[in-house]
C-alpha positions in Angstrom: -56.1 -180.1 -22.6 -53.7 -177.2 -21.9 -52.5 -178.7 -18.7 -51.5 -181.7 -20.5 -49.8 -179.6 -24.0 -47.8 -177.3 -20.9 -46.6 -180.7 -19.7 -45.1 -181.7 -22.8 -43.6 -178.6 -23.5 -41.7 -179.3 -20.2 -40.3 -181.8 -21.4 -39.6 -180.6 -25.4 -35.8 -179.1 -24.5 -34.9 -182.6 -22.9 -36.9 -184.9 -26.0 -34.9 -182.8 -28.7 -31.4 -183.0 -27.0 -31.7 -187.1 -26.9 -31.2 -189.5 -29.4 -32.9 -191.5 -27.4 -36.5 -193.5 -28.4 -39.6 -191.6 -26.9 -42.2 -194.6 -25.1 -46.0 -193.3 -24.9 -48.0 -194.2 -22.6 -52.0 -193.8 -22.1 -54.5 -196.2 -20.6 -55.4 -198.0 -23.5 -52.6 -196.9 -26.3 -55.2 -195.3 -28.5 -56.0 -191.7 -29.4 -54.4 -190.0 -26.6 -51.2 -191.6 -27.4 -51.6 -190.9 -31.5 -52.2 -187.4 -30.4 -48.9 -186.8 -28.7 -47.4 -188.9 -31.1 -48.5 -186.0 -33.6 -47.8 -183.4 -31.6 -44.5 -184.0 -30.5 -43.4 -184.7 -34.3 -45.0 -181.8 -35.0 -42.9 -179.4 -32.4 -39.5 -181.7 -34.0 -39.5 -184.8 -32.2 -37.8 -187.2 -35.5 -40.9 -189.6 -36.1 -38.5 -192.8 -35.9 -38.0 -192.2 -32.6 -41.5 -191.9 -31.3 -43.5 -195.5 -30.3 -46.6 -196.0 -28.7 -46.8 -199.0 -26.2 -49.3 -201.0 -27.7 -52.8 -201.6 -25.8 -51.2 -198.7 -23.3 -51.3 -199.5 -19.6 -54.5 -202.0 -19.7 -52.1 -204.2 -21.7 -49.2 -204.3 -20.1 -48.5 -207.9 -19.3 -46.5 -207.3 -16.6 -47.0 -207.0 -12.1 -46.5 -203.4 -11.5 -45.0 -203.3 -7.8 -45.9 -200.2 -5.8 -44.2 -198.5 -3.7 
């Protein structure tokens, strides 16, 4: 959606100025996730440092504590 796209845009500057690995997240790890994937490579994110956590947030073996 465009709210989502404006919210990665927000965070392009930041993503391009790292050398650090980029994490996505979606619920289940899936298209959502491939799509960011693609677009931030596309707007010159280096591939090799974006990763998709597999089975997104349903598989995430891990308590989540709240706050």
């Amino acid at each position: 959606t465009v709210a989502e796209t404006e919210k990665l845009n927000a965070t392009l500057n930041s993503l391009k100025s790292s050398t650090q690995p980029v994490v996505v997240i979606c619920p289940r790890g899936k298209g959502g996730a491939e799509r960011t994937v693609n677009y931030l490579a596309k707007q010159g994110i280096a591939p090799y440092r974006l990763f998709i956590l597999t089975n997104g947030q349903d598989g995430w073996p891990y308590a989540v504590e709240s706050k």
